[in-house]
N, C-alpha and C positions, 0 to 999 in steps of 0.2 A: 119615267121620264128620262130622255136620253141626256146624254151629258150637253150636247148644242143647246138641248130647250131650257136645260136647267141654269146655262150659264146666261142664256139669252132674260131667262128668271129674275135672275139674280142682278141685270145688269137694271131692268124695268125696275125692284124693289127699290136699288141705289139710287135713281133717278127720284120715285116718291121721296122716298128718305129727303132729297133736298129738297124738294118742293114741299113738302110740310116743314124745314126749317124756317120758312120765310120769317124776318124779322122787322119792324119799322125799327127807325131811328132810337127807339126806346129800350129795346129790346124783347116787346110784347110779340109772341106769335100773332102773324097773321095769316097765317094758312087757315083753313076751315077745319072742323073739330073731322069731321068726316075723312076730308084726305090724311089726317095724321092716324086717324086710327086704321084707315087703309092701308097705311104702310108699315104700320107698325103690326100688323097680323099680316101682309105680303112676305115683310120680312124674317117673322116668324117661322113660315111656313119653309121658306127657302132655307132658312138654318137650320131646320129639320129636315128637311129634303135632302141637304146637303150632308149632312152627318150623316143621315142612311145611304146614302151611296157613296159615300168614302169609306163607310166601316167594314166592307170585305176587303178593299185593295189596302188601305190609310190609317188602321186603328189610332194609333199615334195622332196624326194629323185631324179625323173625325175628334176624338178627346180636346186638345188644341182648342179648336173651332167653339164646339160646346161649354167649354169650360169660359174662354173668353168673352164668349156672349154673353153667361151669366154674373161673372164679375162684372163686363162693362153695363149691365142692368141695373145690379147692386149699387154700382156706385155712382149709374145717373141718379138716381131715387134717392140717395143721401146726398149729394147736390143739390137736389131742388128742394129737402128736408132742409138744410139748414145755409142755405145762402142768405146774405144778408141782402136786405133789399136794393142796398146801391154796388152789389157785387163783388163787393173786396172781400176775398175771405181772410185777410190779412188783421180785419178789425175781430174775426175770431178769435184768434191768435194773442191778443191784446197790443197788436202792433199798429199805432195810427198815423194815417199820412197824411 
């Protein structure tokens, strides 16, 4: 994939990505289970994509990328592990407001 298609890629995955945040007032997803797993394997693909063709010019840069991805995975996953149901994680803490 040329570097246009892939940016052009990459701009399409950014767009699902919002469109499966959709939120109501409550904060319940309302996007369909479909489109978040669309984008969530869209985007997958693109961050591998990406890392392979940065790793002959960008070593540095392709590591970056890869390594960021999987912290910022890690620690949506422990967010949605232990968030308290009205969202403060402040009352984790023993701090209450």
């Amino acid at each position: 994939m040329k570097n246009k298609a892939l940016a052009i890629f990459g701009i399409g995955t950014y767009i699902l990505s919002v469109l499966s945040s959709a939120e109501d007032l409550k904060g319940n997803s309302t996007a369909p289970i479909i489109l978040i797993a669309i984008s969530g394997i869209a985007t997958a693909v693109f961050i591998i994509m990406a890392v392979v063709r940065l790793w002959k010019e960008a070593k540095g840069v392709s590591i970056a990328l890869a390594s960021s991805t999987v912290i910022l995975f890690i620690f949506s996953v422990i967010k949605g592990a232990v968030s308290p149901p009205n969202g403060s994680l402040m009352q984790l803490w023993g701090h209450h407001t």
